[in-house]
C-alpha positions, 0 to 999 in steps of 0.5 A: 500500500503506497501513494504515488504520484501518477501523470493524469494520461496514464489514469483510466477508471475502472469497471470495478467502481460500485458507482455506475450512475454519473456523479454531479456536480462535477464542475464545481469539484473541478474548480476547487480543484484548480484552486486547491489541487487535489486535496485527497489522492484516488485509489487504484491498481495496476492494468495492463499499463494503465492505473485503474481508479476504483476510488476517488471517480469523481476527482479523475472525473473532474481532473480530465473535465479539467484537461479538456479545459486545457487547465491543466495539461495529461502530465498533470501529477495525481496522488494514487494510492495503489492497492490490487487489484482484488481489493478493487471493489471492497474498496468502492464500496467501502469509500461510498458507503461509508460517506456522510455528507457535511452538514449544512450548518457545518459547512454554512460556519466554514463559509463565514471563517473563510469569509472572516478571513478577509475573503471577499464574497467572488472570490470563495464563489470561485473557489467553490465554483458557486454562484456569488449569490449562493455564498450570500445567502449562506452568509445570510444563514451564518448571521442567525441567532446562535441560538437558532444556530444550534437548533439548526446543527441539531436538526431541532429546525430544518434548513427551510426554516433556517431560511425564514429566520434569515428575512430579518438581520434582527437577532432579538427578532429572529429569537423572539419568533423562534422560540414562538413557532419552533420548526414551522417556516409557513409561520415564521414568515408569516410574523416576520412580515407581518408589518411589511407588504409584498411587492406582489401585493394588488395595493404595492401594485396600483402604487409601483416601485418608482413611486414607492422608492421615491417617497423614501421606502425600502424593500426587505429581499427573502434572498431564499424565497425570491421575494422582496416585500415593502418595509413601510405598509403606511407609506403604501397604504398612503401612496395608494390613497393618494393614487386613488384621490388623484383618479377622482379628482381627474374624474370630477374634472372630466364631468363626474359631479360626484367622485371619490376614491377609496380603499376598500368597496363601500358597503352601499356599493351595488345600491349607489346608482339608486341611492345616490343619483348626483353622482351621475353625469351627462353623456359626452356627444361621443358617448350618446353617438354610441348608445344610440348605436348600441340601442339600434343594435338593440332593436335590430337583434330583438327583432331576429329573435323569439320574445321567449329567447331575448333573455338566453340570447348571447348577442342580446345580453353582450348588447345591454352590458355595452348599454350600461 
């Protein structure tokens, strides 16, 4: 048993490796391993001129994506421990079974020291060969509540409501409702937005981002959810009314004699044609042109259809929703 240093060109895998389905995530391998070199050596044996890897496939694999790259050339040194051939397969099986991924909260705490350590956020993303936006929202996670912190490597909370507690970076906040929902993301969010409004929301709509920015508001991104929501639902809510009182006012100018504009549907809504009048106004000329058109069409179409079929007539009933 000894581990020797073997030019890439002179590897090949081999049929012995228990791992048939094709790994993932090769390229993000490939890119730690240029930036790292290769940090455990691979396992094989002797063949006909050629050291079979029973072990490590998914580093070959990524050091040839990586000569195929021409980042490295096939005379590229690999650590090989070489072992024979008949232990092969006990070896495969052995190096799969027995690995236990890292934990998420282990590997969210590696990312924060290496950030610590005056790495800035591209260049672990290239280490890594991650997303910057993927080392942002693990550092997102590395700034909860220790207390959440722990919950978490204890899987006392899942990684969906780890990300919930991430919405706010108030830490009081965070534990305050942790020690209210436990492992419950749905409600987490919930009271953690509580007071804020999304920007999916009807009202943030009617009002739109430029307005809202320019009144000074700020948004809250759920960098996990996709999702920003309005941090001053006052702000909105005053925006839209202001939108809403801007609309009435055009319409009392355009003729209405009575117009005003509200948040919610009055309660007297249906009965507000019969209960208040005044709020009517006179046709324009272009108006009456076209009532008078849709009445003549009126007429022509009750004139093609039995009296018994006037109500169940589609052409009729889109004629009278015109009439208003």
């Amino acid at each position: 048993m000894t581990i020797q240093t073997i030019q890439l060109n002179k590897l090949a895998l081999s049929d012995l490796n228990v791992r048939k389905v094709k790994p993932k995530e090769i390229e993000a391998l490939a890119a730690d391993i240029q930036a790292r070199g290769v940090l455990q050596n691979l396992i094989g044996y002797d063949e006909d001129g050629k050291i079979r890897i029973c072990a490590g496939g998914r580093r070959y694999r990524a050091l040839k994506l990586l000569q195929k790259a021409k980042a490295i050339p096939g005379t590229f040194e690999v650590p090989v421990e070489i072992r024979s051939k008949d232990e092969a397969l006990e070896i495969s099986l052995a190096e799969n079974a027995q690995r236990e991924d890292m934990h998420p909260a282990d590997a969210i705490a590696a990312y924060r020291a290496i950030i610590d350590s005056g790495k800035d956020v591209d260049d672990v993303a290239a280490s890594f060969g991650v997303s910057p936006a993927y080392v942002r929202r693990v550092l997102k996670l590395a700034a909860l509540h220790p207390t959440i912190l722990k919950a978490f490597q204890k899987d006392e909370i899942g990684m969906g409501a780890a990300q919930a507690f991430a919405l706010t970076d108030d830490q009081d906040r965070q534990l305050e409702v942790f020690k209210r929902t436990g492992d419950n993301a749905h409600q987490i969010r919930a009271m953690l937005t509580q007071e804020k409004v999304a920007d999916t929301d009807k009202h943030f709509r009617i009002v739109g981002e430029e307005a809202y920015c320019a009144a000074g508001g700020t948004f809250t991104t759920d960098l996990f959810g996709e999702r920003r929501y309005c941090d001053d639902a006052g702000l909105v809510m005053d925006l839209v009314q202001d939108r809403l009182d801007a609309i009435a006012k055009a319409a009392r100018e355009d003729g209405w004699r009575d117009a005003e504009g509200q948040l919610y549907r009055p309660d007297s809504y249906w009965m507000r044609g019969h209960l208040e009048p005044a709020g009517e106004r006179d046709p324009t000329e272009e108006e009456t042109a076209q009532l008078v058109e849709i009445e003549a069409a009126i007429a022509k179409r009750e004139s093609e259809v039995d009296e018994d079929d006037h109500d169940y007539d589609d052409e009729l009933r889109a004629l009278t929703r015109k009439q208003g």
